[in-house]
N, C-alpha and C positions, 0 to 999 in steps of 0.2 A: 464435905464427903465427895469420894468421884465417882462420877457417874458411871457408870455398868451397862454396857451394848451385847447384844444376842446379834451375830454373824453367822446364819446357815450357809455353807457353803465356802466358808473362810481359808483355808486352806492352798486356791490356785485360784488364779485367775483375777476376776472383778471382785471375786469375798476378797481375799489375799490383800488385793490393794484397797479396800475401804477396810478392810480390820487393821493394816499398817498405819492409815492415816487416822482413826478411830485411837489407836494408842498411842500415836505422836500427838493426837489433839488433848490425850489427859484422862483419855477413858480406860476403865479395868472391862478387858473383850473376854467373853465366851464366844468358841469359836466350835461352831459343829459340822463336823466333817464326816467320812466314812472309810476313811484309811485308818491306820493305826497309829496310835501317838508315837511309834518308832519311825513311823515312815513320814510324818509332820513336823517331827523334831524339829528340825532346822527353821522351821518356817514359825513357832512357837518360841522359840530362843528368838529371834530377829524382836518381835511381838515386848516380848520379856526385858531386851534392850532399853526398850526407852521408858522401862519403868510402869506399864503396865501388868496387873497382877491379871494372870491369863490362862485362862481354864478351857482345855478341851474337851467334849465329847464327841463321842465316837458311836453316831448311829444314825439309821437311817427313816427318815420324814412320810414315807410314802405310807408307813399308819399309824394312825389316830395317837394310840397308847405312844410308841415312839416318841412321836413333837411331845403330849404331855409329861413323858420322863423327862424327855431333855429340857424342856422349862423348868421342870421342877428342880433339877438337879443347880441351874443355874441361881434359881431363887433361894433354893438351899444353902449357897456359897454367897453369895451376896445382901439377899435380903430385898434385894429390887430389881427391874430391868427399865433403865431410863429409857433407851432402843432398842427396836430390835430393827435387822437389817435382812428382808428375805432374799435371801442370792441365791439360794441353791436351786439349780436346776441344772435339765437333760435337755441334749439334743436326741433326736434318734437315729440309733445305732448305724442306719442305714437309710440312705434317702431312697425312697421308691414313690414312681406315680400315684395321686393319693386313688385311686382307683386300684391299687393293690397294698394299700396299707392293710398291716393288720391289728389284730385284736391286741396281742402283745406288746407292739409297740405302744400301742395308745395307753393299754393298762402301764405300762413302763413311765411315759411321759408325762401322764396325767397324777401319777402317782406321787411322783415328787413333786412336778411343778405346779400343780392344782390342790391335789389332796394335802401334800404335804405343808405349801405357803399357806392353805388353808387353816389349818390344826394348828401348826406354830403362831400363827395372829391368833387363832380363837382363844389359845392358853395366855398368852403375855398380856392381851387384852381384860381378861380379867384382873391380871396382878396389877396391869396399870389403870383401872378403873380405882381399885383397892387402894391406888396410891395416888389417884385424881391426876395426873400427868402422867406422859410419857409420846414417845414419837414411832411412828412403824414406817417405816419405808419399805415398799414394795420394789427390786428392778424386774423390771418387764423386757421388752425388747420394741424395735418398729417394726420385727414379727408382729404385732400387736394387730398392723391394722396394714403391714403389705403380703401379700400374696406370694407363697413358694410352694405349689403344689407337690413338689418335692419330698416335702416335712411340713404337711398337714397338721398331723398331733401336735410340733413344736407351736406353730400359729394359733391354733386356736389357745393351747394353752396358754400362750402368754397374753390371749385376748380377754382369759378367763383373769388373770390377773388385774388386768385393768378394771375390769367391774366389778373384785372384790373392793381394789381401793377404795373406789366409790360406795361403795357397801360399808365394808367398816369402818371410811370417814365419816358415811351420817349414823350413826350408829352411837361411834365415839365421841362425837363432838362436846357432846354435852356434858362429858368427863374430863375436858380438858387433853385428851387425847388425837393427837392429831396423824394423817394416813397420806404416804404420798408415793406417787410410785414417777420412776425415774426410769425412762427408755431409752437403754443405750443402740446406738448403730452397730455399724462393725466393729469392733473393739480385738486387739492383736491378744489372742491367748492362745493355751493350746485348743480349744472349742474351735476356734478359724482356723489352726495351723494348716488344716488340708483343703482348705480352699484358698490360702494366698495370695496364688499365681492369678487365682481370677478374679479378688479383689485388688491386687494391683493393678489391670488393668481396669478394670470398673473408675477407680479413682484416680487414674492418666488420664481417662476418659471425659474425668467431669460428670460423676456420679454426685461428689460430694461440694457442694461451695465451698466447705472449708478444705481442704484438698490432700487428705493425709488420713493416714487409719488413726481409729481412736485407741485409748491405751489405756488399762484398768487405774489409770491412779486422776483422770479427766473425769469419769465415777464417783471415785475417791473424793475428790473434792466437791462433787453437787453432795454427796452424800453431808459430808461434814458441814458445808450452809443450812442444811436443814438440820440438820445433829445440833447447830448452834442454837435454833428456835427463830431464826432470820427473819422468817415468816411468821411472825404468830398469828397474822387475821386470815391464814389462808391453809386451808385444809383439802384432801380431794385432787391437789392440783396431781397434774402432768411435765414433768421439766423433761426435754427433749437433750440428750446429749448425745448427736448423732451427725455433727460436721456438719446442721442444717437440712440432713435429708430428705425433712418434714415438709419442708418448703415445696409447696407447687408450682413452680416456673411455665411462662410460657417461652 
């Protein structure tokens, strides 16, 4: 039987390329997005290609009821969720000193990438408790744990990600369920597109040891080593895919 992955966020970017590489690897993707399946098409056909049976919904994670349709719907069609992969997330709209952040933004940011990765693991989790296996990957960011006063709400939420990991990996452990969250660096989508010019230099500069922007399908593939079960004594971790940025140099 083939396995069945839950991709929030699936549509552009880092979802995009782990749901490509998620149905080159054999797996049947649900892919939750918040455009319309008119305006996904092309990216759903691509998907359909290599033989994956590919199911879209179309809505949005920031509440409760939402994440539990959209699992249910996927369980519905399947019958299980081997993965599930939380990508979906906001930058905010607009970076401002976090001394003039506001309420909005936070409720915005927080909503998807907090409330939202939240509710989506709390529902799959049970289905894969019910089915004694399964894998959740978390991506988070090294927003996680560096500093951009800029986009406050973005950092802390993706700090808030790391400590679910850690939360619903000891939690799940003992279902056979294992929780990993995966922290990419700069990676080239439209999310960076307006910052570029100043990660190009950033990385002329010698930001990065490995010396080049990252690229959603370098994702893709940590995603799919752990989609394999590579790891099976190891739950909770953190895999850095960030050109080494993590690295403290003197």
């Amino acid at each position: 039987m083939k396995r069945t992955a839950l991709v929030t966020g699936g549509t552009r970017g880092i979802g995009y390329g782990v749901a490509k590489q998620l149905a080159a690897d054999g797996f049947d993707v649900a892919v939750l997005g918040t455009r319309s399946e008119k305006d996904v098409n092309e990216c759903l056909e691509t998907l359909r290609q290599t033989g994956s049976d590919t199911l879209y919904i179309r809505g949005n994670i920031s509440e409760a009821d939402n994440c539990r349709s959209c699992v249910e719907k996927v369980i519905g069609k399947y019958g299980k969720i081997d993965l599930l992969v939380n990508n979906a997330g906001v930058a905010p709209e607009k970076r401002v000193d976090i001394l003039e952040t506001t309420e909005e933004s936070i409720d915005r940011v927080f909503g998807i990438n907090v409330k939202g990765t939240f509710f989506v693991s709390q529902s799959v989790a049970k289905q894969m408790i019910r089915q004694g296996k399964g894998i959740i990957i978390n991506i988070s960011s090294i927003s996680a744990y560096t500093s951009s006063y800029e986009r406050p709400e973005y950092c802390i939420s993706k700090a808030s990600i790391s400590m679910m990991t850690k939360l619903f990996a000891h939690r799940l452990a003992a279902h056979g369920v294992y929780v990993y969250e995966i922290r990419p660096g700069v990676i080239k989508t439209d999310m960076t597109a307006a910052v570029s010019e100043k990660y190009d230099r950033l990385i002329a500069e010698g930001l990065f040891p490995i010396a080049r922007w990252g690229y959603p399908e370098d994702i893709a593939k940590a995603v799919s080593a752990l989609a394999d079960g590579a790891f099976p004594y190891s739950t909770g971790e953190v895999i850095n895919i960030d050109g080494g940025f993590h690295i403290r140099t003197l």
